[in-house]
N, C-alpha and C positions, 0 to 999 in steps of 0.2 A: 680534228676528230680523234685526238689523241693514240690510242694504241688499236681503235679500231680494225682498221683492216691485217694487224698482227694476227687480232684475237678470231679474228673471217678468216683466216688463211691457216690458223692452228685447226680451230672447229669443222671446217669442211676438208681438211687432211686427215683429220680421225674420222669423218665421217663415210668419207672415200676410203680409208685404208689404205692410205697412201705413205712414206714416210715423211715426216715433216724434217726440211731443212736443218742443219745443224749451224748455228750462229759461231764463228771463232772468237776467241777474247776482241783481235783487234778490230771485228767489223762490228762488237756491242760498245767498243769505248764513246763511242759519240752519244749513244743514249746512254750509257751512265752519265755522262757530263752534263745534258740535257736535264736527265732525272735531278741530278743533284740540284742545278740551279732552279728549277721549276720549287722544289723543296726550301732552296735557301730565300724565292721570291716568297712563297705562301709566309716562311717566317718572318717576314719581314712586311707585309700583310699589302703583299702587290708588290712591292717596288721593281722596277728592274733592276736584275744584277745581271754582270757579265757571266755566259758562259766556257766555263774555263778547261 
């Protein structure tokens, strides 16, 4: 469902007035790695590649 329930969980915390979580660099490095190989698979038009 890809970023799904991030984007339900920012939206219904503005919606409540609530403060939304603050993410540290090292609990986002697993989706930037993710992001990147999702990116380096589309170039490469599907293949799987390892995420690194």
């Amino acid at each position: 469902m890809g970023y799904y329930f991030e984007l339900k969980y920012f939206v219904e915390s503005l919606l409540r007035g609530t403060p939304v979580a603050t993410a540290t660099p090292a609990s986002t490095k697993g989706s930037i790695e993710i992001m990147e190989a999702e990116i380096e698979s589309a170039d490469k038009l599907g293949e799987w590649v390892k995420v690194k």
